[in-house]
N, C-alpha and C positions, 0 to 999 in steps of 0.2 A: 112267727114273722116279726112280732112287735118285739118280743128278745131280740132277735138281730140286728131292727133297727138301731136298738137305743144302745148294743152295743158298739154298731156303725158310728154311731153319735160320739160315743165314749172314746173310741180309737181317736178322731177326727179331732177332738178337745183334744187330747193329750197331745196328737201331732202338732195342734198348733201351740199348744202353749211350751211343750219342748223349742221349737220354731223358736217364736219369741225369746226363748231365754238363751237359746244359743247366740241372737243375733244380738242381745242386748251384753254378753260376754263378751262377743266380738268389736263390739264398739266398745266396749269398757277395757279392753285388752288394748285398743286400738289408741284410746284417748291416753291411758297410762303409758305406754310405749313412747307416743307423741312426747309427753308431756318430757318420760326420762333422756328421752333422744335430743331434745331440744335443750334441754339442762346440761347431760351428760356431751355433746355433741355426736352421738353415736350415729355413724353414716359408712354407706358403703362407693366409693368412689369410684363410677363406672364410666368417666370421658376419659378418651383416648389419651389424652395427654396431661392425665391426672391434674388436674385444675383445682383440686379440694384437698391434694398430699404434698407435703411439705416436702420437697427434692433431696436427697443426699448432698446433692453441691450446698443446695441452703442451710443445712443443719452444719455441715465443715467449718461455710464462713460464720457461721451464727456465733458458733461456738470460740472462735476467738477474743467474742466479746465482752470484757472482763466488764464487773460492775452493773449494781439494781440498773434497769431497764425498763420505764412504765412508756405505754402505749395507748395514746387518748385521742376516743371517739369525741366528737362534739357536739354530738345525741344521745337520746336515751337507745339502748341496745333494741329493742322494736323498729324504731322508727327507720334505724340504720339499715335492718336486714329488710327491711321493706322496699329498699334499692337494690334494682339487680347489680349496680357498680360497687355499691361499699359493702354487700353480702359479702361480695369476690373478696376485699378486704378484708371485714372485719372476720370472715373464716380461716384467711391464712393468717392473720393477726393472733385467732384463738389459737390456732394448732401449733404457733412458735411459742404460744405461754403453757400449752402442754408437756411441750419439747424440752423448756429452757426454764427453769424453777427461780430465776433470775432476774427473768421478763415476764411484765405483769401488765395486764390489761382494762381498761378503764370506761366508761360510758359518762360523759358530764354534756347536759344540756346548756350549752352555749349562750341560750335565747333566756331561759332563767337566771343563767347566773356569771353574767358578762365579766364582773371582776374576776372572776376565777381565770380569766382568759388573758388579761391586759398583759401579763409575763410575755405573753408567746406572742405579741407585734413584735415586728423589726423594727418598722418606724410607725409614728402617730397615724399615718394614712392606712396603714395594713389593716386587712377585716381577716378576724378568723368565721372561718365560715361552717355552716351545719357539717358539710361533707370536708372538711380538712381533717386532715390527720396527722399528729403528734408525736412526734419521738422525742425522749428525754432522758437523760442521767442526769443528775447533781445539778447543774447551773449551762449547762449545754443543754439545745436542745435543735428540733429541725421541724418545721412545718412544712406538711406537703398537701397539694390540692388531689382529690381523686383522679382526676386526669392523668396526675406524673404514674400512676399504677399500672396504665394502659397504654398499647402501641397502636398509634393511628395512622393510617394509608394516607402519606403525606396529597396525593391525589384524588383520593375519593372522601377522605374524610372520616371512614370507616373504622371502627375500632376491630381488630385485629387479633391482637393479642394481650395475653395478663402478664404483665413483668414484675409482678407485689414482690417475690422473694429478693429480687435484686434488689428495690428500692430499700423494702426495710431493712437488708445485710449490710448496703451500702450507710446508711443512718445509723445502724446500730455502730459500725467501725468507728461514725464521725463524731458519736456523741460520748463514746466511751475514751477516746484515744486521748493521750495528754498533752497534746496539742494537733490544732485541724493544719496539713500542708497546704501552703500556697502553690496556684497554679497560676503565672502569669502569659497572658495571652499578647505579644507585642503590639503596636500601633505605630501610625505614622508614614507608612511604606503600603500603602494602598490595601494592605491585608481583608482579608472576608474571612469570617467565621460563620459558619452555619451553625444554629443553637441546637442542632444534633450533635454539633462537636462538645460543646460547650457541658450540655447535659450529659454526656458520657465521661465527662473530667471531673463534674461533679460528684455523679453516681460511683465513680471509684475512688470518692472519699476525699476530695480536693475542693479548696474555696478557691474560686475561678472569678481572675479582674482581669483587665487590662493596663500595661504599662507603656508609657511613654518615655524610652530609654536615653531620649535626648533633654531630658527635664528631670529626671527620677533616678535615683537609685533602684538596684534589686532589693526590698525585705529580706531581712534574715531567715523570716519562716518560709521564703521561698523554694521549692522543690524541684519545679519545674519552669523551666521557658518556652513558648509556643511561637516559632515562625510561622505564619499561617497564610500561605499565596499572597508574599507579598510582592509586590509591583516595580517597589524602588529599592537601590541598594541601601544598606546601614551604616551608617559614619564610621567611618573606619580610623585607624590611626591617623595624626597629622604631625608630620615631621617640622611640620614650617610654624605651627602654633601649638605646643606644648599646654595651650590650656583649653585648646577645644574638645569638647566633649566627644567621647569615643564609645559608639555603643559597642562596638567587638572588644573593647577593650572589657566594660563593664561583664560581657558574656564571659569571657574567658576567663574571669576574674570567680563568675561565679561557678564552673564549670569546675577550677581548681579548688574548690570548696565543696567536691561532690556534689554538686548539680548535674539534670538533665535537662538535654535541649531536642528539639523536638522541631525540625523545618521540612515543611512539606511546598515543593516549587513546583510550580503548572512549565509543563515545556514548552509553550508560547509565550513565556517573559524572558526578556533578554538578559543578557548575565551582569551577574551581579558583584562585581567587583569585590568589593568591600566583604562581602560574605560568603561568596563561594572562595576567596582566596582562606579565607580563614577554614572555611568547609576540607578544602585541602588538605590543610595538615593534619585534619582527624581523616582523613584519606577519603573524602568522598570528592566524585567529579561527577556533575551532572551533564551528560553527554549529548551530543546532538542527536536529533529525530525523535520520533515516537515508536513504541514497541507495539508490533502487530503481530497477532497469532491468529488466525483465519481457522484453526485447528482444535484452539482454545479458549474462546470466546464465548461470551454468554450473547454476544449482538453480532451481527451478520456483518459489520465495518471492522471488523476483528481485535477492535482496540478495547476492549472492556475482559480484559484478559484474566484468564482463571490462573492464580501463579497457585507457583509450586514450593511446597516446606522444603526448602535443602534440610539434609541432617547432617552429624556431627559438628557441629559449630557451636561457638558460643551463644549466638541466635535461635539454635534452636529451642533451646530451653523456655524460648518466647512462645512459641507454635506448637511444642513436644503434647499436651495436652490434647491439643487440636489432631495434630499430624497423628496421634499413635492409635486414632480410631479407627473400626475395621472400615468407617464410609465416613469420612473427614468430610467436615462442610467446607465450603468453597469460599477461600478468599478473593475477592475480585477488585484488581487496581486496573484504574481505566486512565485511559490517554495519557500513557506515562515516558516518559525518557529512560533510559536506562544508566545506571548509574558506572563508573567504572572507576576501578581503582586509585589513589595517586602513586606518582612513583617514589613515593616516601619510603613506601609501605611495601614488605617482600611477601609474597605467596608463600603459605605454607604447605606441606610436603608431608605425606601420608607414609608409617613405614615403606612403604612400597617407592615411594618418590613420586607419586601423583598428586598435581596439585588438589588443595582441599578448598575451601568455600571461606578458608581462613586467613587474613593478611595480616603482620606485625609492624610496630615501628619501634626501634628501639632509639632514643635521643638521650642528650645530655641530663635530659632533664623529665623525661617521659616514657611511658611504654604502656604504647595503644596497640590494641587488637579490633579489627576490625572483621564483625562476618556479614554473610547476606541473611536478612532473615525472611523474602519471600523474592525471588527470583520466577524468572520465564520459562516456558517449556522450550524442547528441542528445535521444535520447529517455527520456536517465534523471527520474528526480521525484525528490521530498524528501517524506517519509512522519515526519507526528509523531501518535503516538495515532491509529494507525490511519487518517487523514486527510490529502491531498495537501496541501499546504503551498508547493508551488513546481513549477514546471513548465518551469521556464527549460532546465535541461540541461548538459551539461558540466563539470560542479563539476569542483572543483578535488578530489583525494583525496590527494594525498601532494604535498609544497610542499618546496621547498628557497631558504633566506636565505641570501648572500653578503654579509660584512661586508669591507671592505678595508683593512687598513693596513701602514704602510711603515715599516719596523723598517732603518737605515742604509741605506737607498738600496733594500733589497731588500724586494718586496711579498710579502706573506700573506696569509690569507683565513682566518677566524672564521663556520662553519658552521655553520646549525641547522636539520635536516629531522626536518617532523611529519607523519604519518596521525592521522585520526581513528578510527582501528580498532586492536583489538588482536590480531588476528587474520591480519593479514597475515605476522606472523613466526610461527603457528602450523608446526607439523610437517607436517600434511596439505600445505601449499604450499612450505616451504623443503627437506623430505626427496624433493621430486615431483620427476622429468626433466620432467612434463608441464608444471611453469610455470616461470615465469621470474623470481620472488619473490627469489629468491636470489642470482639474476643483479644484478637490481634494486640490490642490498645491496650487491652487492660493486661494481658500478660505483658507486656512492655512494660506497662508501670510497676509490675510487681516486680521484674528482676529490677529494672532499674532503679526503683524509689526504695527510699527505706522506711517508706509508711507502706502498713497493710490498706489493701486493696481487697474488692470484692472477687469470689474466684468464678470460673464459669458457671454462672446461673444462667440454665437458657429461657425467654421465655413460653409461656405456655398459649397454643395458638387458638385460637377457634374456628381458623377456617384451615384448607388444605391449602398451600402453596409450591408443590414441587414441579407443575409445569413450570413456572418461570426460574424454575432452578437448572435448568437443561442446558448443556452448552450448545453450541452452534454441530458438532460432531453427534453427539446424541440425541440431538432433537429428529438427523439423517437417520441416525440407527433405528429411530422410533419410527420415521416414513417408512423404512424399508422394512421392516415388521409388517408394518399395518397393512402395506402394498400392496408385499409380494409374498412373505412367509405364510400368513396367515389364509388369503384366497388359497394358495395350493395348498396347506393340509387339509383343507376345507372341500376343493376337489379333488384329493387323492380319497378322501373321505367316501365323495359321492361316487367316484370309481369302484370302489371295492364293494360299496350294498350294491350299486347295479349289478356288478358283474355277479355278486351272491342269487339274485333276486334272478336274475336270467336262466343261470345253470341249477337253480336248486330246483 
């Protein structure tokens, strides 16, 4: 009996001291993994919309960008990941300096060693801050706050979504490129700019001012001009004082120098002389009433209208990205006019002899092509004072003019794209993952500019948002689902076990 015990005894030691050593492997397994995984970066990326893997779109644009590229934290690498916002960061930061043997990444404490930072003020008032973050090539460089990395619910406040890849695609373009393009945003004529628009100009790799055309010239490094809702017409030609200043003149001027112009009119301002005549002869007309689609709406007033990508056109090339997905996200221009042709400009003609979405002008001295690059659906109207006014369908809502000329043997293009809304560049649609308003923008700049541009990075969300992505028709489709489809299979359901349940 005493043999059994003490070999009872002897079993019971070994079980625990195996015990023990297993578990003390396991934490020693557990600590070294830690330790290589946090060194190595080794992780396995399990949110839905990959929040910790570096996009194919982002690695596309990454890679056109020539030239050493350092990435500076302005903490020690601890202190940073000790924030759930510059974790988000400072992970996609690492994973582009995995990707890119080019781009290199950096940790400098700010708070110890303040000179190291004086380069990177703009002006003597600027603070760089614990959580700023650094982009740099050669003597270019760009400071961004942790904030510009994320999308916030312009109404709740909420942070939303992770946009890092854009940011830094967008930076690395501007600090490597051999010179940064100007974007000038007009003044003087009652204009509003919402700093959604503004930060979407800069994010596609553009230095973004304000000019006053009646005081200023255009810069040379200017790329682009922004009409942006403005109130009052533009000075126009004067035949009666040959020395007054003429801001159409100055456009036009920069226009035949390959420039892009960019006006976007609200259809409750009255017309604008001076500008829409000149709008004219790149064949746009901004028509009377607003475009109401009851059919295609994402609001029940039916003007917040979901347009449609026409294709073959020279606009398409804008939207082809967008439009050639099997479930295209949804462009939405709200409260807009419809735009129509001038009679400059001849309809073009499909072998077949159908008109296409494409108008010409051919002049002494020019030859513009004009397409639509986001038009109405079938069943939209045209609503003036409360009263249908056209019932045709299809309007035209956002237009783009190709002008051509050949400067030493080599061709360029003088751009002018207009909406009749000013609400397309709102916040609500350019801060949204849910629309493609943005997308829209930046494909515009890429045909039209001849500076690279960031390419569709979408961002990365953290909440779900596709109920407010329903149009006014699908939101029906989804009532009559819920209604009426679903009760009846439910009691055809309960029909068929009864009747089993009876006769069996």
């Amino acid at each position: 009996m005493n043999m059994l015990k003490k070999r009872s005894r002897g079993y019971t030691s070994v079980s625990v001291l195996i015990t023990v050593l297993v578990l003390a492997l396991v934490m020693l397994l557990n600590t070294v993994f830690s330790v290589l995984a946090a060194h190595y970066s080794l992780f396995v990326d399990l949110t839905n919309t990959e929040l910790w893997t570096l996009s194919d779109e982002a690695k596309k644009v990454i890679a056109e960008a020539d030239g050493d590229i350092t990435i500076t934290f302005c903490h020690e690498k601890d202190y940073i990941e000790s924030s759930d916002k510059m974790k988000y960061i400072a992970g996609t930061a690492e994973e582009i300096a995995k990707a890119f043997p080019n781009i290199h990444v950096r940790y400098l404490n700010s708070i110890l060693e303040p000179k190291l930072f004086e380069k990177y003020k703009y002006t003597d008032v600027s603070t760089i801050k614990t959580t700023s973050v650094i982009v740099e090539s050669g003597s270019e460089f760009r400071v961004y706050a942790a904030d510009a990395f994320f999308v916030t619910d312009s109404n709740t406040s909420n942070v939303w979504a992770y946009n890092g890849e854009e940011i830094f695609a967008a930076a690395f373009l501007a600090v490597t490129a051999a010179e940064t393009p100007l974007a000038c945003f007009t003044t003087g004529h009652g204009e509003s700019v919402d700093k959604a628009f503004i930060n979407t100009i800069v994010k596609a790799g553009y230095e973004a001012r304000t000019i006053d055309l009646t005081k200023e010239d255009i810069p040379d490094d200017c790329r682009l001009i922004i009409v942006n809702d403005p109130r009052y017409d533009l000075a126009g030609y004067n035949i009666y004082d040959k020395d007054a200043v003429s801001e159409i003149a100055k456009i036009d001027k920069f226009l035949d120098s390959n420039g892009t112009l960019m006006v976007f009119k609200d259809p409750d301002t009255a017309y604008l002389k001076n500008l829409e005549e000149y709008l004219y002869e790149w064949g746009v007309v901004f028509s009377d009433g607003v475009v109401v689609d009851n059919s295609d709406s994402i609001t029940s007033d039916g003007q917040s209208l979901v347009a449609t990508y026409p294709s073959g056109t020279l606009a398409s090339s804008i939207h082809k990205d967008i439009s050639s997905l099997s479930s295209p996200p949804k462009t939405i221009v709200k409260y807009a006019s419809p735009i129509t042709v001038s009679d400059l400009f001849t309809a073009g003609r499909d072998a077949d002899g159908v008109k296409t979405n494409t108008w010409t002008y051919s002049g002494n001295t020019a030859y513009r092509e004009l397409s639509a690059v986001l038009t109405a659906g079938k069943t939209a109207e045209v609503v003036e004072d409360g009263q249908v006014i056209d019932r045709t369908g299809g309007y035209n809502l956002m237009t783009v003019t190709r002008e051509m000329n050949t400067v030493n043997n080599d061709t360029y293009y003088g751009y002018v794209l207009a909406a009749g809304t000013r609400f397309f560049t709102s916040p609500d649609y350019l801060e949204s993952n849910v629309y493609a308003n943005e997308n829209i923008l930046y494909y515009a700049l890429r045909v039209m500019g001849r500076e690279k541009v960031p390419a569709d990075i979408p961002f990365k969300e953290f909440a779900n948002t596709k109920i407010e992505d329903m149009t006014s028709a699908e939101a029906t489709r989804a009532a009559i689902l819920l209604i009426t489809v679903i009760p009846l299979i439910t009691a055809a359901a309960g029909i068929v076990v009864t009747t089993r349940r009876k006769y069996k």
